[in-house]
BATIDREN-822398 format. One record per residue (C-alpha): x negated, y, z negated; residue number from 1. Coordinates in Angstrom, 1 decimal, decimal comma. Each point is the difference from the previous one (the first is absolute). Layout:
// BATIDREN-822398
   east  north     up   i
      X      Y      Z NUM
...
END
This chain:
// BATIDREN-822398
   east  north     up   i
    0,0    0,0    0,0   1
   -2,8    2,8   -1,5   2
   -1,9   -1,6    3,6   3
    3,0    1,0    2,2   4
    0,4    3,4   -1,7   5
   -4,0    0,6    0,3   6
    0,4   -0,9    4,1   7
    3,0    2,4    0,5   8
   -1,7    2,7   -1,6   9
   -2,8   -0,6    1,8  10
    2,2    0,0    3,2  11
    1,6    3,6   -1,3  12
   -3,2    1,5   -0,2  13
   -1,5   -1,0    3,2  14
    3,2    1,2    1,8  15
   -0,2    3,3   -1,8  16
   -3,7    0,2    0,9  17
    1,0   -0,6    4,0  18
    2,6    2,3   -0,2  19
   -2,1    2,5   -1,9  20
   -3,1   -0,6    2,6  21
    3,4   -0,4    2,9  22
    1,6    3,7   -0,7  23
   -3,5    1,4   -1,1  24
   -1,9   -0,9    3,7  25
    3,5    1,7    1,1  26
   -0,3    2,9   -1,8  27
   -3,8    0,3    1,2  28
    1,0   -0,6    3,7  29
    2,6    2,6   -0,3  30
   -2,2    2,3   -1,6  31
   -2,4   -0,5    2,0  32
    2,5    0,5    3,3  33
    1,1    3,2   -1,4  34
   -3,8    0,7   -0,3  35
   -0,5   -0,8    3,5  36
    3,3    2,2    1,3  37
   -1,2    3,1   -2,0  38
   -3,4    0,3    1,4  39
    1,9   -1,2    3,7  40
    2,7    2,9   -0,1  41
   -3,0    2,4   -1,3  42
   -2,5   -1,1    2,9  43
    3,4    0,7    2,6  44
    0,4   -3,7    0,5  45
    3,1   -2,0    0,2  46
   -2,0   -2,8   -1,3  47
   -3,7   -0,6   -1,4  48
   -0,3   -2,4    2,7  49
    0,1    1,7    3,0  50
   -2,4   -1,7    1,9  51
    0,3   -3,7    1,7  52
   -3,1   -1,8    0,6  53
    0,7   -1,0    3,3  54
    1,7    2,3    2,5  55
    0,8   -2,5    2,8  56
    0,4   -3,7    0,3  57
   -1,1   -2,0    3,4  58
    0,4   -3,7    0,3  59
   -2,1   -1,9    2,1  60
    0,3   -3,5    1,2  61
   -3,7   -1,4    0,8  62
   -2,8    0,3   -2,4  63
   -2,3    1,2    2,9  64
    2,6    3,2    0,3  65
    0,0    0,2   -3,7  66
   -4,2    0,7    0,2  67
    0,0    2,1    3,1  68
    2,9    2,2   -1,4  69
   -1,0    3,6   -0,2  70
    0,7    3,4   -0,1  71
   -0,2    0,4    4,0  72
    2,4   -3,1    0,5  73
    3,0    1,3   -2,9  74
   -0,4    3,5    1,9  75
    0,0   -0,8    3,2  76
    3,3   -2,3   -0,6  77
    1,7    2,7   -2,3  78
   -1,2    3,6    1,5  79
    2,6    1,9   -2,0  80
   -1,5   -1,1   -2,8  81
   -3,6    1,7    0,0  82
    2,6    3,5   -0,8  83
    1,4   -1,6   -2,8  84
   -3,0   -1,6   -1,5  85
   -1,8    3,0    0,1  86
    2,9    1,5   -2,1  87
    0,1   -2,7   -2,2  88
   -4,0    0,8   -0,8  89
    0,4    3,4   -0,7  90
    3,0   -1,4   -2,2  91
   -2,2   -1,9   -2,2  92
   -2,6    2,4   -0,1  93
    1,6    2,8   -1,4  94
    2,0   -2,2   -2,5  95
   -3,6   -1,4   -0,9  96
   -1,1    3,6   -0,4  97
    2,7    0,6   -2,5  98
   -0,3   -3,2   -2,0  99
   -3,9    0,5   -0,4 100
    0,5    3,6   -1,1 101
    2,3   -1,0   -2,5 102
   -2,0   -2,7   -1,2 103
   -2,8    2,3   -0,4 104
    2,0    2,5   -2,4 105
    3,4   -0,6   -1,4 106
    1,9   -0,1   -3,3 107
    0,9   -3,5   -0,1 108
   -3,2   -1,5   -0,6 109
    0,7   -0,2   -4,1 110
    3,6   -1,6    1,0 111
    0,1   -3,7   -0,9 112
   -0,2   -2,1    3,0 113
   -1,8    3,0    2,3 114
   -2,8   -2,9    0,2 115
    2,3   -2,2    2,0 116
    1,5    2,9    1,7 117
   -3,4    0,5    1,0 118
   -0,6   -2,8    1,6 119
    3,2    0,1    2,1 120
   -0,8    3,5    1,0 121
   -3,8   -1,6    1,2 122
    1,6   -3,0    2,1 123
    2,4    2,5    1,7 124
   -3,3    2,0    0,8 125
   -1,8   -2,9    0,8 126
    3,2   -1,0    2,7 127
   -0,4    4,0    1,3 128
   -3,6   -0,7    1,2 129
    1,2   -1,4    3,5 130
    2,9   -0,6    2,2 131
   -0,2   -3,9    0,0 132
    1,7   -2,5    2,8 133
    0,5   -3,7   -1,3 134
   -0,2   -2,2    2,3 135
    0,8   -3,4   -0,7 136
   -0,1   -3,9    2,1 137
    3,4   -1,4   -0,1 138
    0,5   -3,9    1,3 139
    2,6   -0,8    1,8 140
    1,5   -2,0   -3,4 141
   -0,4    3,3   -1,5 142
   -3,0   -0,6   -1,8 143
   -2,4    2,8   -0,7 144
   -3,1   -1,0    0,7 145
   -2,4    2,9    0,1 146
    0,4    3,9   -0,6 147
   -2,1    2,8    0,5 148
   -0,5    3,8   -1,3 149
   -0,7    2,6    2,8 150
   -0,2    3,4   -2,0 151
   -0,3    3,3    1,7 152
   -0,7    3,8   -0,9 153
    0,1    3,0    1,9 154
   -3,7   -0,6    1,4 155
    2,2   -3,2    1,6 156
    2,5    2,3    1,5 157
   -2,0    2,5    0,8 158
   -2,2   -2,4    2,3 159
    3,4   -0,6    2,4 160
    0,8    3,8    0,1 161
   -3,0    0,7    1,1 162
   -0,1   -2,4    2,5 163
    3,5   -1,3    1,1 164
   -1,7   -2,4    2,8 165
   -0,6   -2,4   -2,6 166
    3,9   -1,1   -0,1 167
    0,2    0,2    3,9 168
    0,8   -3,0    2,4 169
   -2,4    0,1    3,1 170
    2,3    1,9    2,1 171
    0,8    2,4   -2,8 172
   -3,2    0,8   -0,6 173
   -1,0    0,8    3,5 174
    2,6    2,4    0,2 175
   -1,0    1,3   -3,1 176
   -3,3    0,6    1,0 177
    1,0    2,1    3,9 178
    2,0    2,3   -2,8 179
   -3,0    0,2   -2,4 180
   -2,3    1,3    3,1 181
    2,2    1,9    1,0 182
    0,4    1,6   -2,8 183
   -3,5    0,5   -0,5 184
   -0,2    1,5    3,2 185
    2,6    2,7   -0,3 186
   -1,5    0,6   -3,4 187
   -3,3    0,6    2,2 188
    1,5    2,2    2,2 189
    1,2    1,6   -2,7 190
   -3,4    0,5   -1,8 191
   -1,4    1,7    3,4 192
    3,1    2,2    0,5 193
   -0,8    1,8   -3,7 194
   -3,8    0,2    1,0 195
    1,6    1,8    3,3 196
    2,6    2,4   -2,2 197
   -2,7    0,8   -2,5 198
   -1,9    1,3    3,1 199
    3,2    1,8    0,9 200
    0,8    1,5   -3,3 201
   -3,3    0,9   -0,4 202
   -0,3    2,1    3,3 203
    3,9    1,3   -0,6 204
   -1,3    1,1   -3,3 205
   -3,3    2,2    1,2 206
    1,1    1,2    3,5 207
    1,2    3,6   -0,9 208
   -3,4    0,4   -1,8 209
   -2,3   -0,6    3,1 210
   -1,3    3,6    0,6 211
   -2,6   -0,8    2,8 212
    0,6    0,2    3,7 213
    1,3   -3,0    1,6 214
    0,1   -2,1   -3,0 215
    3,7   -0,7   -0,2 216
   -0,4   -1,3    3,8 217
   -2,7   -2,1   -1,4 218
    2,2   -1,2   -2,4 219
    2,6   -0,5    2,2 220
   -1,8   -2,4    2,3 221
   -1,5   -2,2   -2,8 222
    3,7   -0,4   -1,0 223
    1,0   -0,8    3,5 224
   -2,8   -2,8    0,3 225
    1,4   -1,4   -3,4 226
    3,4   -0,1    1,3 227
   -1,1   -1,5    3,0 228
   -2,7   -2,9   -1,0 229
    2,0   -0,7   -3,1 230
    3,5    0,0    0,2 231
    0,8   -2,1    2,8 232
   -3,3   -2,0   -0,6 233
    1,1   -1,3   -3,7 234
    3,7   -1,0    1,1 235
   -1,7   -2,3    2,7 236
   -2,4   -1,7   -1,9 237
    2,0   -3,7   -0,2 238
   -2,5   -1,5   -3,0 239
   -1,1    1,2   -3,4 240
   -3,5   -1,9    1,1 241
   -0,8    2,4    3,1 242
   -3,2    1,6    0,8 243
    2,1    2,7    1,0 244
    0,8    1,3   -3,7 245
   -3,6    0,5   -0,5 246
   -0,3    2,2    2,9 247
    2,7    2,1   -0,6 248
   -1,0    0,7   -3,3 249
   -3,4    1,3    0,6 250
    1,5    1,8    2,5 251
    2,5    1,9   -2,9 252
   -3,1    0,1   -2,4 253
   -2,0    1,7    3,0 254
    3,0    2,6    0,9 255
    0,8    0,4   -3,5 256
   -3,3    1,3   -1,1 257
   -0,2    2,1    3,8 258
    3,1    2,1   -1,7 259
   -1,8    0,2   -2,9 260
   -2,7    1,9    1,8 261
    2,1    2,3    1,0 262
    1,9    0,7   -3,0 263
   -3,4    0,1   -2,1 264
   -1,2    2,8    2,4 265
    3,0    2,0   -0,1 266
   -0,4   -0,2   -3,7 267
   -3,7    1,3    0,2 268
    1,4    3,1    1,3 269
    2,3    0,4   -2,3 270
   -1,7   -0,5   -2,6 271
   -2,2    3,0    1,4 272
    3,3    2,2    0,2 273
    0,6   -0,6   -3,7 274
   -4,0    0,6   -0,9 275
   -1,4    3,2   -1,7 276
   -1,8    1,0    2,3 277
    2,7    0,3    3,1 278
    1,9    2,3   -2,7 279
   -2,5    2,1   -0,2 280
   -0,3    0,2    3,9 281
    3,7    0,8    0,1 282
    0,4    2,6   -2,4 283
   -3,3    1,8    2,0 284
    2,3   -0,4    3,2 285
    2,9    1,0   -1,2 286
   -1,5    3,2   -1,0 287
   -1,0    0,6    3,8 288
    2,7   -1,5    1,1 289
    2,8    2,5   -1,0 290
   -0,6    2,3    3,0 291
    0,5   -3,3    2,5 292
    3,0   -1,6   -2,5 293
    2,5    1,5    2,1 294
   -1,3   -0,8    3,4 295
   -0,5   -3,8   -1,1 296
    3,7   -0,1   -1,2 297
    0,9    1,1    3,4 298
   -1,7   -2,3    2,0 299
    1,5   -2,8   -2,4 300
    2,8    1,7    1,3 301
   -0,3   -0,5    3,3 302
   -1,2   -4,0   -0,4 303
    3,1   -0,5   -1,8 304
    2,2    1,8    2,8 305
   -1,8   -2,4    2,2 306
    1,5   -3,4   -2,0 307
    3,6    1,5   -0,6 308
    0,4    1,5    4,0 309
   -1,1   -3,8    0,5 310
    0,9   -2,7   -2,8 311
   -2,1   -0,8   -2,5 312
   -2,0   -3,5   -0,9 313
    2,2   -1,8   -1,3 314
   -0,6   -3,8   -2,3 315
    1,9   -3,0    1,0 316
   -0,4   -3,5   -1,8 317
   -2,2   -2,1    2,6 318
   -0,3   -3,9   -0,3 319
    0,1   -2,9    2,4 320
    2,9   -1,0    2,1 321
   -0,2   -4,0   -1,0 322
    0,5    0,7   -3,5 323
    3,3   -1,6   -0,5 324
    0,3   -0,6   -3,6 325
   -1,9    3,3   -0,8 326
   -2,9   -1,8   -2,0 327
   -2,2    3,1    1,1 328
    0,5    3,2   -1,6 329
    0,4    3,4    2,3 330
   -3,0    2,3    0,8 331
    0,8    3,6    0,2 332
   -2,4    2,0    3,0 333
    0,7    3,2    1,4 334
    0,9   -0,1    3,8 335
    0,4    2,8    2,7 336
    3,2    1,5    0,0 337
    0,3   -0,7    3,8 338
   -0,3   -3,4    0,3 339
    2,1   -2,3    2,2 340
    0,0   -3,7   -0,1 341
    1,4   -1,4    3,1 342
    0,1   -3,5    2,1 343
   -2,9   -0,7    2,6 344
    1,7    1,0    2,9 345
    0,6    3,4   -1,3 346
   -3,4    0,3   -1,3 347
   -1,0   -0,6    3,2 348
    2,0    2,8    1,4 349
   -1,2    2,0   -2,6 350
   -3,7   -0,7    1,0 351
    0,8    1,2    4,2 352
    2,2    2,4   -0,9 353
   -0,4    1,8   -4,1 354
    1,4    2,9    0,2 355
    3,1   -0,7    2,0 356
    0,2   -3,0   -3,4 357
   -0,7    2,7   -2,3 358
    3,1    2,1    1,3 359
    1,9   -3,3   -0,4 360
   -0,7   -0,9   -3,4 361
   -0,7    2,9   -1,8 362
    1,6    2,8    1,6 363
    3,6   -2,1    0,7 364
    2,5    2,8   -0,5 365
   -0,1    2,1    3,0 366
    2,0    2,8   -1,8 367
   -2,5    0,9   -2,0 368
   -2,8    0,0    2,4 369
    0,1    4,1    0,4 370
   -0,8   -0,2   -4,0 371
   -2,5   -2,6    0,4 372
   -1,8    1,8    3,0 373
   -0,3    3,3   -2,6 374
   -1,8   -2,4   -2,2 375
   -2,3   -1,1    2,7 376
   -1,2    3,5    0,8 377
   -0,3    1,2   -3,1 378
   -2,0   -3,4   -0,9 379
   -2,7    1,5    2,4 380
   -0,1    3,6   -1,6 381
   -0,1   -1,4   -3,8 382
   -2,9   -2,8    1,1 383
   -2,1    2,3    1,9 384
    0,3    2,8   -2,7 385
   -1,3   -3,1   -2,7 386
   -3,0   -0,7    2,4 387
   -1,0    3,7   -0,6 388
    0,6   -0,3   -3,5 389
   -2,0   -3,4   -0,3 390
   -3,1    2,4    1,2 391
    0,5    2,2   -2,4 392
   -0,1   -2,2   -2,7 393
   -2,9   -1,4    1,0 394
   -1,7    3,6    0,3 395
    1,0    0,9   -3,7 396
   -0,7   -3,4   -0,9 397
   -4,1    0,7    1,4 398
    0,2    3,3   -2,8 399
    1,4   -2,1   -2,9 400
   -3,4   -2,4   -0,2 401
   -2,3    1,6   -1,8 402
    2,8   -0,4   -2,8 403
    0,2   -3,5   -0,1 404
   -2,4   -0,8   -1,5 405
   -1,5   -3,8    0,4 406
    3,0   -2,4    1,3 407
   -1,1   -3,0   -0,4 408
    0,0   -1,3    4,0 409
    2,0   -3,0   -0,2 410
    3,4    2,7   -0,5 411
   -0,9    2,2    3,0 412
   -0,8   -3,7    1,7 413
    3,0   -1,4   -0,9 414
    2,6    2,6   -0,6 415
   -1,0    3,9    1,4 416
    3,7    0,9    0,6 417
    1,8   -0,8   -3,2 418
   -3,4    1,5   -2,0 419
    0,9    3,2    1,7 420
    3,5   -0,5   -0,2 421
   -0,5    0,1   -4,1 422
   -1,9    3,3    0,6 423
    3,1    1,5    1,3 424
   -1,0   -0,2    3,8 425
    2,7   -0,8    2,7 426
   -0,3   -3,3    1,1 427
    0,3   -0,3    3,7 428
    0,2   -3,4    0,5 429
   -0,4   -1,0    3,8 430
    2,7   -2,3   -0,2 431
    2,3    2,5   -0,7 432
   -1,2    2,1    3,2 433
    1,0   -3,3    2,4 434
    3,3   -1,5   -0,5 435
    0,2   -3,0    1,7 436
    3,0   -2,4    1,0 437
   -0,8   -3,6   -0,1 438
    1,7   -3,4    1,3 439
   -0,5   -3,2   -1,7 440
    1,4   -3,5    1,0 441
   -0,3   -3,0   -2,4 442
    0,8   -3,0    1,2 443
    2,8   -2,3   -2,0 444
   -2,3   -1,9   -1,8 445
   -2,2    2,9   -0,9 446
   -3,3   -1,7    1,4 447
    0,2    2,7    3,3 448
   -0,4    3,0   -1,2 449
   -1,2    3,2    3,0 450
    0,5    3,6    0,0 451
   -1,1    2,9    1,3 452
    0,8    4,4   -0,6 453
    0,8    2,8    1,7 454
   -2,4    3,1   -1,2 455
    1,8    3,2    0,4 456
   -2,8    2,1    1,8 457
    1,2    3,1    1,2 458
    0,0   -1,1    3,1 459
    2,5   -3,2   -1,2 460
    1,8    2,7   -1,3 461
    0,6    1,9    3,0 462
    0,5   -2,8    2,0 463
    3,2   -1,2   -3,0 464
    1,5    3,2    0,5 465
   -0,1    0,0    3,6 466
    1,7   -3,6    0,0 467
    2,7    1,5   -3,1 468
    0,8    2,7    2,1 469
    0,2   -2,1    3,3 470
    3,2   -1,6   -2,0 471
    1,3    2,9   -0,9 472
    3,2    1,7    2,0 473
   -0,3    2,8    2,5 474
    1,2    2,3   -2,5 475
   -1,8   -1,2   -3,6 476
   -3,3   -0,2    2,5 477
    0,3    3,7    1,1 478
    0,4    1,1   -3,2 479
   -2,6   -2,5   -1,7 480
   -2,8    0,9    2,5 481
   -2,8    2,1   -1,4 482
   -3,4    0,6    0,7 483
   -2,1   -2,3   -2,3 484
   -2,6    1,2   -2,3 485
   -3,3   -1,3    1,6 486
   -3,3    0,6   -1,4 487
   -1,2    2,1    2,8 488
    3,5    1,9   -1,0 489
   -1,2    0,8   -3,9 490
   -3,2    1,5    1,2 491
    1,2    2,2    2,6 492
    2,2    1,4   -2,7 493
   -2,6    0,5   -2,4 494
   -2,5    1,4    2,5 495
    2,9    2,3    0,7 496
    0,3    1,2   -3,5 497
   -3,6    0,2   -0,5 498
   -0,3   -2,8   -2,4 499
    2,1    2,5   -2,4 500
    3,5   -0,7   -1,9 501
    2,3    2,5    1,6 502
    1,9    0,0   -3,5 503
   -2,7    1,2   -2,8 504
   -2,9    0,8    2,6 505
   -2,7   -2,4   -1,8 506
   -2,0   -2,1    3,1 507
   -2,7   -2,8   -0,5 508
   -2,8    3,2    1,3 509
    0,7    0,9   -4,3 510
    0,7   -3,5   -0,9 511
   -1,5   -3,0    2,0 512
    1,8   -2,8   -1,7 513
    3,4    1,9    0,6 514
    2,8   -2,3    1,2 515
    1,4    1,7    2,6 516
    3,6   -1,6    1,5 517
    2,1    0,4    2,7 518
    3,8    1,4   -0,5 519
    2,6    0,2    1,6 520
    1,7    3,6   -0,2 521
    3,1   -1,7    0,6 522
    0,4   -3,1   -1,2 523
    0,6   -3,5    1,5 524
    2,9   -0,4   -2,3 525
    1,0    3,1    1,2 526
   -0,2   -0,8    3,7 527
   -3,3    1,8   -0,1 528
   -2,7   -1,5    3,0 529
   -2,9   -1,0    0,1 530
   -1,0    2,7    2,7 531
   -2,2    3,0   -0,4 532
    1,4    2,9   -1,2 533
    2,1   -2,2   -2,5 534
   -3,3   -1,0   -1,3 535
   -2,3    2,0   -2,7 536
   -3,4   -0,4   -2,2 537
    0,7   -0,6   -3,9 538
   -2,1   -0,6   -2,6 539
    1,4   -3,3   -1,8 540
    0,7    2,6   -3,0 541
    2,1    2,0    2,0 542
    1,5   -3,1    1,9 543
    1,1   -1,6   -3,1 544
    1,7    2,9   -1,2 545
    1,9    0,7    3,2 546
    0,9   -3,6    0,1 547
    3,2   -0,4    2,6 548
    0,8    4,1   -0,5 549
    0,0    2,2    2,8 550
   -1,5    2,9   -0,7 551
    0,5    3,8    0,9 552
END
């Protein structure tokens, strides 16, 4: 009996002690889940847990598959899932971030159980390293009979970015390759067209700073030979492996550093302008110069009547005619204001025949023609009046250097007119004493390119007039026709007058370098003729003043 009672309270107390140890694991699981749930929701997870060790699951079914499964193979036969893997990598790698910053400082680490929390937190970490692929051998019975690991990081997906031929099939991957050289080629292209536009923007950039004669026209043929060994050149070149790209770019590198020549010299004399020492020349001739000041600003005068009676330069965007896509950039140059482009049979007219082409293409309205013929002969008056002037100016220029102290000689070399011209001296260029028409034909690929001008000599001259007034009505050419003002004409007139303005009485016998014109008493615009007693000496003082006036 006392045996039985010993055996059931023996029984009691090792149920009690099961249920104790039963409910008290509980208790620790629970706590230990609420742990785990509390550090989750603080981290932003749903779960601790948030990473699987494996990602994706293949099944194979030969053990020879099983050993030459890899990377390549699982991509190749599921292409959509490089995207996702990759996403799945930065995935684990910022939640590993996160675990192993908490890990390094948080306030849980005096919590009971934090060790095994720990640990937990390590294995996910541990399952963050890689994106892993388990691939396993399956028998037919459905016996696994083999498995393998392939794990991955970004190194792994960055390797088929970089270089998406390794998931191609044969034909994939030669297609693949015609688009890759291609690419490369028009990225090529693309590498010489900048080298070209840099050229361009570079010249665009310093071509209303050239100050010496002719260099702009320098400047515009280098940029001409660019367009045309470039342009054309680089769009036909077929292989990023040609000789050709070589030659074409020593042929920028030489050009490029020919307009950098001639920028770099224009600079030199700039640089001078700007110096000390031309200041000091300048405020000396500007002292002397006071007396001439108004005679300079009237034969600026007269230059400038020249370009508004007659156009004026103007700037038009030049680039090849093949550019289709626009790859090049424009280049601004200045251009004569009469210019015609026209086909090769009219440029061949134009050669055997110029003037009766200059009538037709730049004199096309017939009712202005009496206006235009008045232009014409007072075109002869103002550019004979600037030759007289141009001596002049060199006369006083002859008295002006024993005040100029040393030059240096690469300014009066390069750039005589414009240093003058900063003195305060008329600038007579002898451009502006010839205006000139010009016909150009370009043929339509732009490779043809002829042209050839007209210079307006006063005999030209005479001749347009003659062929303007030949057009002309009965009744507009009997009141249009006039004597014209010749040469011979002037000097009669001032032989007459003795050399002497019949206004103020002051002659070149008191004043040598005196500018003496030729006026009419009645003016042109006024009817007046060209004939001899419509004509008188002034001096250009007293011409100015009078301008168009008739006087009593």
């Amino acid at each position: 009996m006392n045996d039985d009672v010993s055996v059931a309270v023996i029984l009691v107390a090792v149920v009690i002690a099961a249920l104790v140890y039963f409910f008290g694991k509980l208790l620790v699981e629970e706590n230990f889940r609420k742990l785990r749930a509390e550090v989750a929701d603080k981290l932003g997870f749903s779960y601790l847990n948030v990473i699987s060790h494996f990602d994706e699951y293949v099944t194979v079914k030969s053990r020879q598959t099983l050993e030459k499964y890899d990377d390549v193979k699982f991509f190749k036969e599921n292409k959509e899932k490089l995207t996702q893997a990759e996403y799945i990598i930065k995935r684990k790698n910022e939640v590993a971030r996160i675990l192993k910053r908490f890990l390094d400082d948080n306030e849980y680490k005096k919590r009971f159980q934090y060790s095994r929390l720990e640990k937990q937190i390590k294995e996910v970490i541990k399952d963050s390293s890689a994106y892993r692929i388990n691939v396993s051998y399956i028998s037919k019975a459905g016996n696994n009979l083999g498995q393998r690991t392939i794990a991955l990081n970004q190194n792994s997906i960055n390797k088929f970015k970089n270089d998406p031929s390794l998931l191609m099939g044969k034909g994939e991957y030669t297609k693949y390759l015609k688009e890759q050289q291609k690419e490369a080629l028009t990225q090529k292209q693309h590498e010489y067209y900048e080298r070209v536009n840099s050229i361009i923007d570079y010249a665009n950039v310093n071509r209303d700073t050239l100050v010496i004669k002719g260099s702009q026209a320098q400047l515009d043929s280098l940029i001409a030979q660019l367009f045309d060994r470039t342009v054309n050149s680089i769009k036909k070149i077929k292989t990023i492996d040609s000789e050709e790209w070589d030659i074409i770019g020593d042929f920028i590198a030489r050009l490029k550093g020919d307009i950098e020549k001639v920028v770099t010299r224009n600079r030199k004399i700039l640089e001078y302008y700007d110096s000390a020492d031309f200041s000091k020349i300048k405020e000396t001739c500007e002292v002397l110069m006071s007396t001439q000041r108004e005679f300079n600003e009237y034969i600026n005068e007269k230059v400038q009547s020249i370009s508004q009676l007659f156009g004026t330069r103007v700037v038009r965007s030049e680039t090849i005619n093949e550019d289709e896509y626009n790859y090049i950039r424009p280049y601004k140059k200045t251009i004569t204001p009469f210019t015609a482009e026209v086909s090769a049979a009219v440029f061949a007219s134009a050669e055997n025949n110029p003037l009766e082409y200059i009538v037709k293409n730049f004199y096309p309205n017939k009712t202005m023609y009496p206006e235009q013929i008045q232009k014409l002969y007072l075109l002869v008056e103002e550019i004979e009046t600037l030759r007289e002037a141009k001596q002049i100016i060199e006369n006083y220029k002859v008295e002006y250097q024993q005040y100029l102290g040393d030059v240096p000689s690469y300014i009066m070399e390069e750039d005589e007119a414009g240093f003058y011209s900063r003195l305060g001296f008329a600038n007579i260029d002898e451009s502006v004493l010839v205006v000139e028409y010009k016909f150009a034909y370009t043929s339509g690929g732009g490779m043809a390119q002829r042209s050839f001008t007209i210079p307006m000599t006063e005999e030209t001259i005479v001749e347009l007039i003659r062929v303007l007034e030949s057009k002309l009505t009965a009744a507009a050419f009997a009141k249009e026709q006039r004597t014209l003002m010749t040469k011979k004409l002037r000097e009669f007139i001032k032989n007459r007058d003795d050399f002497t303005c019949c206004s103020c009485g002051n002659s070149t016998h008191a004043e040598p370098n005196l500018l003496l014109e030729i006026d009419h008493i009645i003016p042109i615009a006024k009817e007046g003729c060209t004939v001899e007693d419509n004509l008188q000496t002034l001096c250009w003082k007293c011409n100015r003043a009078k301008s168009d006036k008739i006087l009593e």
